[in-house]
Every structure is written in structure tokens, then in C-alpha cells.
C-alpha positions as a printed NumPy array, in Angstrom:
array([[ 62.065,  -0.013, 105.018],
       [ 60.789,  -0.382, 101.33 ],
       [ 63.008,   0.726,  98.631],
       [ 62.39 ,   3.568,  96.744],
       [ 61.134,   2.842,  93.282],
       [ 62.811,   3.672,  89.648],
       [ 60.725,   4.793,  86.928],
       [ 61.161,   3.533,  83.271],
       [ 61.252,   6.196,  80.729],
       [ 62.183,   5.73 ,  77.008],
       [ 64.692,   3.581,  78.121],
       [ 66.544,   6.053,  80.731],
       [ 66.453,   5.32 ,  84.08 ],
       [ 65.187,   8.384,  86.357],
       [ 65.02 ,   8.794,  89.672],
       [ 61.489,   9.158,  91.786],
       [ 60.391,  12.139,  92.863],
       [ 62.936,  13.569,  95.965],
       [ 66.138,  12.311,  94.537],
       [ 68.258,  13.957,  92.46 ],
       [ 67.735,  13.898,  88.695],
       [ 70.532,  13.453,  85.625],
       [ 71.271,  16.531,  84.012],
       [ 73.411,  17.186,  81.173],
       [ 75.35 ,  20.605,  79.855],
       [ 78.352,  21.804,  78.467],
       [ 81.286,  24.07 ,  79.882],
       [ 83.723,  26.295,  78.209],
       [ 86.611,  25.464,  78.867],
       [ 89.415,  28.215,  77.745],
       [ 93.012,  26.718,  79.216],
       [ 94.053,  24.45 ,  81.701],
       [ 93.63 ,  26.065,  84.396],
       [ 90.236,  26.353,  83.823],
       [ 90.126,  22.472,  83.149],
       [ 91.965,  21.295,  86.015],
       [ 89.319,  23.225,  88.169],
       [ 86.484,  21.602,  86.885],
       [ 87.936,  18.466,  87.007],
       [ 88.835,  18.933,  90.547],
       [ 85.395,  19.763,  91.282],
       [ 83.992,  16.507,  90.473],
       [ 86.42 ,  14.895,  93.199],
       [ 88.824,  13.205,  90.792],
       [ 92.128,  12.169,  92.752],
       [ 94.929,  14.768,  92.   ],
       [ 97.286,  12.648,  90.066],
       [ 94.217,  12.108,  87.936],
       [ 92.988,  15.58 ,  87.39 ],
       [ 97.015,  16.664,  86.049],
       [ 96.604,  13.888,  83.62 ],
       [ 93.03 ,  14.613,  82.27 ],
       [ 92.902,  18.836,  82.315],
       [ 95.147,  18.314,  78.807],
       [ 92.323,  16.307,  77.507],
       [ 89.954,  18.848,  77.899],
       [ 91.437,  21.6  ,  76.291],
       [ 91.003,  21.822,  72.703],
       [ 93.17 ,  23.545,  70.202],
       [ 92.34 ,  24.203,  66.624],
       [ 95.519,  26.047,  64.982],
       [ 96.33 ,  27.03 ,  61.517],
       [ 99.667,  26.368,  60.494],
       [100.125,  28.327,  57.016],
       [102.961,  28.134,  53.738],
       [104.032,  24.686,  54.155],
       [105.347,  22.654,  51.504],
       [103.384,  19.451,  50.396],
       [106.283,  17.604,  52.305],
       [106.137,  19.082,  55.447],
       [102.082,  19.72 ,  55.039],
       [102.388,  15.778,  54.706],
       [104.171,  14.654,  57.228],
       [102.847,  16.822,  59.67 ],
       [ 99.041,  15.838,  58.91 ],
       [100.333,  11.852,  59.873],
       [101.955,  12.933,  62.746],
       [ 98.802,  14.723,  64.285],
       [ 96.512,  11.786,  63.084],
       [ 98.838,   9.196,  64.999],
       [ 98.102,  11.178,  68.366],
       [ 94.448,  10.979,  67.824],
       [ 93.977,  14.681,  66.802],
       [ 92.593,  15.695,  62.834],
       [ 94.403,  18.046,  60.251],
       [ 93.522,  19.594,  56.998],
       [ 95.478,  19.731,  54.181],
       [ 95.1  ,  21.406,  50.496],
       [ 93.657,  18.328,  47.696],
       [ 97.147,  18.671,  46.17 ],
       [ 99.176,  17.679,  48.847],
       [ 98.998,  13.921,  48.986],
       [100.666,  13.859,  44.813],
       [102.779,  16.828,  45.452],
       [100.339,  18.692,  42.697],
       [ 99.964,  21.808,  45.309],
       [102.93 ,  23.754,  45.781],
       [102.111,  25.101,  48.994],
       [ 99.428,  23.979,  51.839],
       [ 97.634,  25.626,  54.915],
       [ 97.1  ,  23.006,  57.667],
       [ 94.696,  23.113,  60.197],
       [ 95.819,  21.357,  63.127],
       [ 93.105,  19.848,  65.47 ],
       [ 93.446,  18.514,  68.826],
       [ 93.712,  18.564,  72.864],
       [ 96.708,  20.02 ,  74.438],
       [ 97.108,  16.214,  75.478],
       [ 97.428,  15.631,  71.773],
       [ 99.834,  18.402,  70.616],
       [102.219,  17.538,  73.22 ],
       [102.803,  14.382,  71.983],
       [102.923,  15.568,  68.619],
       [105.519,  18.543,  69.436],
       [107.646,  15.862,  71.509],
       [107.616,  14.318,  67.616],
       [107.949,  17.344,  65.895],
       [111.787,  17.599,  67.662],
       [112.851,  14.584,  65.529],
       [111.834,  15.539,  62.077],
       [114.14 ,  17.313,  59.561],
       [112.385,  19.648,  56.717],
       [112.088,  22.546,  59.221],
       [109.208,  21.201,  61.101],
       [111.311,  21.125,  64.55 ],
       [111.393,  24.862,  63.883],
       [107.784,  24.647,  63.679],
       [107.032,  22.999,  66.48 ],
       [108.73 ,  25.671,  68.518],
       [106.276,  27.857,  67.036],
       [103.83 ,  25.824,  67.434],
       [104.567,  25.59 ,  71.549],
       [105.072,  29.402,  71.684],
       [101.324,  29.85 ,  70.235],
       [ 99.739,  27.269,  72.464],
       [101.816,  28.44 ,  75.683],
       [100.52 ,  32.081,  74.992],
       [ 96.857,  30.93 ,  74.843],
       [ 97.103,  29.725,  78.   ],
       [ 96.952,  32.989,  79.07 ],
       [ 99.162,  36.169,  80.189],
       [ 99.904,  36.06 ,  83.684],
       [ 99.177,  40.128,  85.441],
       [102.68 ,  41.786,  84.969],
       [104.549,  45.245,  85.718],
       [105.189,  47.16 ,  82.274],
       [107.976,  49.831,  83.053],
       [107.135,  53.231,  81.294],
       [110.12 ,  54.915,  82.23 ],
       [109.671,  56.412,  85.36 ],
       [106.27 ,  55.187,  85.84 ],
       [104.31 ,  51.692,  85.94 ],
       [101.383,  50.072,  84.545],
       [ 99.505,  47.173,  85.341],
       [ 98.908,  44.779,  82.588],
       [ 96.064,  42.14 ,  82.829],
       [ 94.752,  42.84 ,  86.594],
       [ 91.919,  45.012,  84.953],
       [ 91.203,  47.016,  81.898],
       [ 93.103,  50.128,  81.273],
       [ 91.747,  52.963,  79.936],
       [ 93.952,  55.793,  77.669],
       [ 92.163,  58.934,  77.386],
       [ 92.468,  60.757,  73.48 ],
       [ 94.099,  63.962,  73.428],
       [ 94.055,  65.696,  70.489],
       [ 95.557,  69.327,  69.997],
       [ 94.964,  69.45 ,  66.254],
       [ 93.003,  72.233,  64.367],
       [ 90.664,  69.337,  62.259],
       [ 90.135,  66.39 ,  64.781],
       [ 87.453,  64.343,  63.184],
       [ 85.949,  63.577,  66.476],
       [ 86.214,  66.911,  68.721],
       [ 87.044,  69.376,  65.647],
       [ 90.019,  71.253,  67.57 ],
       [ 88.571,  71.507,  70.525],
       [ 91.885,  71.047,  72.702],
       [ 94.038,  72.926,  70.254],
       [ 94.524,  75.345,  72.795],
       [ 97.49 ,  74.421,  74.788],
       [ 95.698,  75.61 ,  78.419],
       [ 92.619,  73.616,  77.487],
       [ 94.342,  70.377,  76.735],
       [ 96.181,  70.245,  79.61 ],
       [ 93.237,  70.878,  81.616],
       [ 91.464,  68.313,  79.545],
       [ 94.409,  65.837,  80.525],
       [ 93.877,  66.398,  84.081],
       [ 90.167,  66.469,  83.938],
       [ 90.334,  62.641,  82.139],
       [ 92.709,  61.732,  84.734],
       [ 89.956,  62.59 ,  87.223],
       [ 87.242,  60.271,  85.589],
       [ 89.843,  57.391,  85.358],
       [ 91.981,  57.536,  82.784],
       [ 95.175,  55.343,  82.996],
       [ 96.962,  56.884,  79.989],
       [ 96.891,  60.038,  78.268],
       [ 97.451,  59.647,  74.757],
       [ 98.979,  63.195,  72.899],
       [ 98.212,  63.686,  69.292],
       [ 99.253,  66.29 ,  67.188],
       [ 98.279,  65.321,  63.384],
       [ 95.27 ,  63.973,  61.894],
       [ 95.846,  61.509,  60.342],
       [ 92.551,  60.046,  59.143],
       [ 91.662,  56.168,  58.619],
       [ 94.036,  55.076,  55.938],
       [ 97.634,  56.908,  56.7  ],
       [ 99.188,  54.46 ,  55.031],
       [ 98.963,  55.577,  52.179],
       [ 97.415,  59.297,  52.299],
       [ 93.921,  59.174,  51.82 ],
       [ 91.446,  62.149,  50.537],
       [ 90.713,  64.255,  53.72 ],
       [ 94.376,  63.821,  55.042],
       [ 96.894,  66.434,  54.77 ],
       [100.334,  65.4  ,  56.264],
       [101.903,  67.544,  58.792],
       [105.52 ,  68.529,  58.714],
       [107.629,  67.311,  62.147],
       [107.983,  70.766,  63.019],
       [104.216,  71.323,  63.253],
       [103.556,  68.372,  65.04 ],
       [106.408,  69.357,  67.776],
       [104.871,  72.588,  67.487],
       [101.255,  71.482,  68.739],
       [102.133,  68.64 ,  71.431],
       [105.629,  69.826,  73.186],
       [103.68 ,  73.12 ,  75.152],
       [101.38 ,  70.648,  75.599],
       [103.678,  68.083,  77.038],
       [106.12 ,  70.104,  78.792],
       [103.372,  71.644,  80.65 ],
       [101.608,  68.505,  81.894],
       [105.29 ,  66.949,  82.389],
       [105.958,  70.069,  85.036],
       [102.391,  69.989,  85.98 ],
       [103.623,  65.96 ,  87.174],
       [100.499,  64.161,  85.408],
       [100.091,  61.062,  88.082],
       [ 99.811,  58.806,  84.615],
       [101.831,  58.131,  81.522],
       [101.778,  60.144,  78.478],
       [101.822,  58.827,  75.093],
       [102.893,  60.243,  72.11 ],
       [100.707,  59.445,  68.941],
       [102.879,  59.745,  66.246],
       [104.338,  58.136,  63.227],
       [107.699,  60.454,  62.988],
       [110.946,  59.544,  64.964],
       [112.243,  62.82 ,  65.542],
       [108.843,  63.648,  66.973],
       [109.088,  60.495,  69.255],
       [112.442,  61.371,  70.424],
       [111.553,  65.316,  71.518],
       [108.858,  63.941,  72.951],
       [110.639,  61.394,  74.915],
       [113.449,  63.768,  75.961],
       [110.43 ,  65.99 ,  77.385],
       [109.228,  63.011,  79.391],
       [106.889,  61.068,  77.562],
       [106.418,  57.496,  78.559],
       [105.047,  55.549,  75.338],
       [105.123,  55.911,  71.724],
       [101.764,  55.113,  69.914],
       [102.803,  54.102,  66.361],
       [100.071,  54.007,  63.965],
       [102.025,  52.593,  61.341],
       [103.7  ,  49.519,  63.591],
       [107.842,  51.122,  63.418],
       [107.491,  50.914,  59.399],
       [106.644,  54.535,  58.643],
       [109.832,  55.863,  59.81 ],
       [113.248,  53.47 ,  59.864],
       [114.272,  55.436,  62.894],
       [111.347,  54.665,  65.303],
       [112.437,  50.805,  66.65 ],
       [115.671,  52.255,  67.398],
       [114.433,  55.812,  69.59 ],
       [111.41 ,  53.627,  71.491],
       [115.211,  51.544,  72.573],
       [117.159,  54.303,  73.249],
       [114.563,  55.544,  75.701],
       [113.308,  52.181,  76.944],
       [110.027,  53.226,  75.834],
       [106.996,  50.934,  75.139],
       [105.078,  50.784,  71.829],
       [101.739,  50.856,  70.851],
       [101.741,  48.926,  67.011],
       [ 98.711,  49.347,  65.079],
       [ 97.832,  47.354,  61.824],
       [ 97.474,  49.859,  58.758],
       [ 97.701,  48.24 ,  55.71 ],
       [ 97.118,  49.709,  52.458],
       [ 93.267,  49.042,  50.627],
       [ 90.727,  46.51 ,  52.153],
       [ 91.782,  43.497,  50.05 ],
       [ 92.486,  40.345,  52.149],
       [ 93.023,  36.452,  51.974],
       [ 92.819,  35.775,  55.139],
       [ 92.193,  38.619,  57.387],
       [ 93.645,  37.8  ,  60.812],
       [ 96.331,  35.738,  59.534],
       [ 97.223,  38.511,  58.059],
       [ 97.272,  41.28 ,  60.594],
       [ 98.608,  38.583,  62.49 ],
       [101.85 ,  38.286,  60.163],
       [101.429,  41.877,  59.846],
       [102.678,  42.117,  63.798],
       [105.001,  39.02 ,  63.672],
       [107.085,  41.277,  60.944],
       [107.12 ,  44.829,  62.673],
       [108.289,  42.9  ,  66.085],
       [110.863,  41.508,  64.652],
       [111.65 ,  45.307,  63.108],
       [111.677,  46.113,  66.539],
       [113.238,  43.311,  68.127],
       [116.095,  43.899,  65.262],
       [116.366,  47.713,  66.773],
       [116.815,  46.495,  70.508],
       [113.116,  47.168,  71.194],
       [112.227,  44.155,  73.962],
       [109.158,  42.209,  73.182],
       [108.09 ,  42.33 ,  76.57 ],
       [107.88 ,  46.222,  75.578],
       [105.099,  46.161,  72.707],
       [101.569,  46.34 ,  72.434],
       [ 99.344,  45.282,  69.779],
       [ 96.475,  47.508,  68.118],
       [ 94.366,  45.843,  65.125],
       [ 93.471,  48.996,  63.711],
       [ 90.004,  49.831,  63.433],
       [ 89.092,  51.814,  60.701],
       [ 92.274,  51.535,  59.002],
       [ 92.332,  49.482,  55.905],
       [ 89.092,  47.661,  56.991],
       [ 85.64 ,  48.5  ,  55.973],
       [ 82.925,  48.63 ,  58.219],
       [ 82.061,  44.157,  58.297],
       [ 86.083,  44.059,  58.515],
       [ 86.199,  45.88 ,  61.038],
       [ 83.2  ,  44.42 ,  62.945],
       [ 84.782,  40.762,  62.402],
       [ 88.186,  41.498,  63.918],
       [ 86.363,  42.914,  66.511],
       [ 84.391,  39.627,  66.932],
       [ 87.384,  37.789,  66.303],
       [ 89.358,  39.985,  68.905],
       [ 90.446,  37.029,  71.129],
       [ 92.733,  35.129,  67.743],
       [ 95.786,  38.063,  68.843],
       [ 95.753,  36.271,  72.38 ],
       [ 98.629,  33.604,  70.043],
       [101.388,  36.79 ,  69.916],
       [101.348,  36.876,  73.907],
       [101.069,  40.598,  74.047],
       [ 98.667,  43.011,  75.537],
       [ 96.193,  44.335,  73.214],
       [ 94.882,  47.833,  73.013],
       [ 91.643,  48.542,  71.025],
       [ 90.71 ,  52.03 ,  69.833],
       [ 86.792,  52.078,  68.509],
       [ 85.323,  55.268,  70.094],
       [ 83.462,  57.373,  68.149],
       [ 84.401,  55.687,  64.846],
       [ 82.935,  55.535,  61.799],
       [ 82.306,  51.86 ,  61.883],
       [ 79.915,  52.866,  64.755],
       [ 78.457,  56.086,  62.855],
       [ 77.638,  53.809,  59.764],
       [ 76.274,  51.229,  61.753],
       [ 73.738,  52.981,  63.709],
       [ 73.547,  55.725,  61.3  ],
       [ 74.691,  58.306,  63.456],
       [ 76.88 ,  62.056,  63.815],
       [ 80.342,  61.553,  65.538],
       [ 78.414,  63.419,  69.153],
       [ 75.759,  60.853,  69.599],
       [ 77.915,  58.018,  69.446],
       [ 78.74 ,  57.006,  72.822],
       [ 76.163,  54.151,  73.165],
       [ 78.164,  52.014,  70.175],
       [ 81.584,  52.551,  71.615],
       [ 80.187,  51.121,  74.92 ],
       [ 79.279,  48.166,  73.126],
       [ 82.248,  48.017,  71.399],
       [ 84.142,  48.623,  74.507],
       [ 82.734,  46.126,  76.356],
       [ 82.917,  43.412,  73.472],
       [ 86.405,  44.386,  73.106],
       [ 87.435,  43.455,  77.083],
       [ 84.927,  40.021,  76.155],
       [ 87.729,  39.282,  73.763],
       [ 90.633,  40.357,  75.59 ],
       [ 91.691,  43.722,  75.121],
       [ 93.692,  45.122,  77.758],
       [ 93.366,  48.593,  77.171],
       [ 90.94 ,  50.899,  75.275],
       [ 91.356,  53.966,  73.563],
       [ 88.346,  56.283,  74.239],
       [ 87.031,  59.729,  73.892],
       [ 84.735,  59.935,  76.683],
       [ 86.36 ,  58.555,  79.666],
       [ 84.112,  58.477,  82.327],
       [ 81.401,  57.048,  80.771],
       [ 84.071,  53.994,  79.23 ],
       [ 85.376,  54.039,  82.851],
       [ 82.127,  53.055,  84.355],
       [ 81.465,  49.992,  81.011],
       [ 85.543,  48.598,  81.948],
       [ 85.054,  48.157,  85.303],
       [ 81.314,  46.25 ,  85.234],
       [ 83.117,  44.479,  81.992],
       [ 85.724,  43.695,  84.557],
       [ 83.865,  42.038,  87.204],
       [ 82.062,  39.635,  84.467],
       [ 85.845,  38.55 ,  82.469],
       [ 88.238,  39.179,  84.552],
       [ 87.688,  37.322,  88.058]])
């Protein structure tokens, strides 16, 4: 039987029509899991598929504040394991007195370099603790139970959804629509209906920018707030709402009525630094907390680093107060202290929080950032917090913060069956 020809072309061999031809494309690989599957899928042998899936993973991870010494020595280090790292000019004659690094590498690469790391004085065996913690948590969360007091959540297994509840007199999004105590709670139970995981209770405006006051935003006394939310809450608490109930406030004597009541979560817009008290009640009561980034102007450096240092600081205010870590979530905050391409760029940037290893709620609906955008009035809307919704899941948010629940129901769950598999 004759054998089946090869055809010459610019120097490639190709096979004749009725075999299989090359091909060539790239894959995303996120962790190693993800590598070691691919890997296996070729038909490598298993001892050689654990030894290759940290080769495939890489890592690029800015390390920032370091002096010229330990920018120095840590730059060698990574070099000597094959990876890359940037330095400031000034670091090589000591001229700079601080450096940002930017590590690059596989995970192959920064274990050997961590295994170094644990020899070195000048802190950096510190640092490569912190180093490990960051990589380890972009590996990926596994699903787990988060305890709400006397109810459960499910973080990670799909996206939850918290439904807004706001029984103020000036809401900007619903204009005190639920004030009413009789139609909130039947608001609570009609979102719980459509899908809603979480109710979240608010009883003061606040307005982008609470931190500090901004035009537009009156503050309201503790005894208002209580005032608005505890019918409200006591109500739905005897009513036995099947979900949790947050409390959206900034005030601990607020959080702790509120708790006492029944409620389940505390949703801190100013991340436990508002009030000195808060860490300490959200401990008390075992409760978990929602801590949103809310900075003061729009001026930045570096953006996420920032709001990523901004979280790093008010968990260890909470971890100080007894608060577990296990216990806190992470908002970035839109609309507060971010203009409109801030706020569109941590939102494209969503999936640089994965390195604190918490879950992450996002709250776009309705927004301005949306409203200036596509130029329209807070009621026609909808369509730009679906595509923020969705984008948001894309980069890892595990819960969203909406107004209109059964339409964001219906964009989590196809979102869903694309990310989360």
C-alpha cells in the first residue's frame, strides 16, 4: 500500500488532505487546577503533570514600600529562579529611598523563591509569608458555609443576590418609596419571592461620599435611623423572613439594636472606621460584615493598591476587636470617592481583590456611574446594571447589591452557568 504523501509548504510540513492538520492557540490558564487539567488532557503521565501545572501558572505581583536593600535582594533572588522583577532606577546605588517591585514568574518559580525568602534577614521572610498568603488566595476560594447567626449562606457555589431596602424619606434611587413600614416589609417579602438571598435594611441616605459629608447629604441622628428600620425589622423578624437581614449602617448603637432585634449582618459603608465601637458589636453578636472602601476625594497613586491597603487596615481593626476574618466581606465602593472612569476601572479590574481571600460584594445598580454613562434618569437604568452585574460575577463578585431583583436574578444565574462551572 503506497504511502501517503507530505506536502512542502514555506518550510512547514502539513499533512495531505484526510489527516489531521497542526493547529496552534492559546488557553487561559487561571490556577492550578485549571493547569493540571489541561495538562492531563494531553496524556502526560501523572507524576509529570504535578510537576509541570506550576509551570503554567503565571503570577505577576506587586510587592510595594521596600527599601533599596530589600527591593535589591529580592529582585536577585527572583532572577536566580528564572522569573523577572522591577525595581525603581535608584535602587541599585541606594539613591531611591523606597522601591515598588514587580515580581514576575510561574508558581514553579515563586516557590523556589519563597523556600529562599525563609533564609533572608531584613524582613523579607515576613514577606514571603505575605507573599504565599496572596498567591494561595488566588488559587481560588473553595464554596464554604458563612454562619449569620441563626441562619446560613452559601459562599462561592453561585452568585448571591441582596435585595436594597430602603425606608428613608429621600432615597436617591426609589425617592421614599418603602418609607412606609407595611410597604417595606411587603417589599422584603416580595424580593424574597424573585430571589433575593439577602435583604439589606437602610435607614439614612447617605449619598456617594459619606466620608466626609458631601452637598446633598444630611446626617441622621441614631435615634432616627432606629426610628425608620426597627418597625421595619421587628416586623419581618416576627414575620420569620426565610433570608438574612442586613443592617446598612455606619453607627454602632444602631448595629447593636438591630442585632438584638435579630439582624444577621452589618453592612458598613465606612469599613468599622466611622464608629470605634462597630468591630467590637459585629463580635459580640458573631455577626458578619460587609466593608466598603470610602475614601475621602478622588485623588489616587495607585488605585487598587490602595483600596487594597484600604481593606488590609480595617481587617486588622476588626481582627483587633475579635471580629474573625473568615467573617468579612469586601465592597470596593462604587460611587464613593471614585469618579465615573474610577469607578469603571475597578470594576474592570474587579478580579485584583481575589489576593485578600474574601468574598466580594459589588453594589452598581442604578448608579450614577451608569446614569452618566448612558446618559440616563435613575428609572431607565436597569439595562447598565445588568451589564455591570454580569461583568461584576466575570470578575468574581460573590454577591450583588441590586434594586431590581428579579430582573438581576435572571443576569446571576445565566452569568452563573458561563463562570462558575
Amino acid at each position: 500500500m503506497p504511502k501517503k504523501k507530505l506536502t512542502k509548504l514555506n518550510d512547514y510540513q502539513i499533512t495531505a488532505p484526510g489527516l489531521v492538520s497542526l493547529e496552534v492557540r492559546s488557553l487561559e490558564i487561571k490556577n492550578r487546577a485549571q493547569a493540571l487539567a489541561e495538562i492531563t488532557g494531553v496524556g502526560a503521565d501523572e507524576q509529570g503533570c504535578r510537576l509541570m501545572a506550576a509551570k503554567a501558572v503565571h503570577r505577576v505581583l506587586k510587592v510595594s514600600g521596600l527599601t533599596p536593600v530589600q527591593a535589591n535582594i529580592l529582585k536577585q533572588e527572583m532572577l536566580a529562579k528564572g522569573g523577572e522583577a522591577a525595581v525603581a532606577r535608584g535602587v541599585i546605588d541606594g539613591s531611591a529611598e523606597t522601591s515598588d517591585v514587580l515580581l514576575m514568574g510561574t508558581l514553579k518559580q515563586y516557590d523556589a523563591l519563597l523556600a529562599k525568602l525563609k533564609m533572608q534577614p531584613f524582613g523579607l521572610a515576613r514577606l514571603g509569608e505575605k507573599i504565599r498568603e496572596v498567591l494561595r488566595n488566588l488559587e481560588g476560594r473553595p464554596v464554604f458555609r458563612l454562619p449569620c447567626r441563626d441562619k446560613e449562606l452559601t459562599i462561592g457555589e453561585r452568585t448571591l443576590v441582596m435585595g436594597i431596602l430602603n425606608v428613608t424619606p429621600d432615597s436617591f434611587s426609589d425617592g421614599g418609596l418603602y418609607y412606609d413600614p407595611e410597604r417595606a416589609c411587603a417589599r422584603a417579602w416580595q424580593m424574597v419571592e424573585e430571589g433575593a438571598d439577602i435583604i439589606d435594611l437602610g435607614g439614612e441616605s447617605t449619598r456617594p461620599g459619606v466620608v466626609p459629608p458631601t452637598p446633598g447629604y444630611d446626617p441622621v441622628a441614631p435615634q432616627e435611623e432606629l426610628r425608620r428600620i426597627m418597625p421595619v425589622l421587628e416586623k419581618l423578624i416576627l414575620q420569620k423572613l426565610p433570608v438574612p437581614i442586613s443592617i446598612d449602617t455606619t453607627k454602632a448603637v444602631v448595629a447593636r439594636r438591630a442585632l438584638e432585634a435579630g439582624a444577621h449582618i452589618v453592612n458598613d459603608q465606612t469599613a468599622l472606621r466611622a464608629d470605634p465601637e462597630m468591630a467590637g458589636v459585629a463580635a459580640e453578636y458573631g455577626a458578619p460584615v460587609v466593608l466598603m472602601h470610602n475614601q475621602r476625594g478622588t485623588e489616587y497613586r495607585d488605585m487598587l493598591g490602595e483600596i487594597i491597603q484600604y481593606f488590609r487596615e480595617s481587617m486588622e481593626i476588626g481582627e483587633r476587636a475579635g471580629l474573625k476574618r473568615e467573617k468579612m466581606i469586601v465592597d470596593p465602593g462604587f460611587g464613593f470617592g471614585k469618579t465615573v472612569a474610577q469607578n469603571l476601572e475597578v470594576l474592570r479590574r474587579l478580579g485584583e481583590l481575589a489576593c485578600l481571600g474574601l468574598p466580594v460584594l459589588v453594589g452598581t445598580s442604578r448608579k450614577s456611574m451608569i446614569g452618566k454613562t448612558l446618559n440616563l434618569p435613575v428609572n431607565q437604568r436597569v439595562e447598565g446594571t445588568a451589564a455591570t452585574v454580569a461583568l461584576a460575577i466575570a470578575g468574581g463578585a460573590d454577591i450583588i447589591r441590586v434594586h431590581d431583583v428579579k430582573e438581576m436574578v435572571r443576569v446571576a444565574r445565566m452569568t452563573d452557568a458561563v463562570v462558575r462551572r
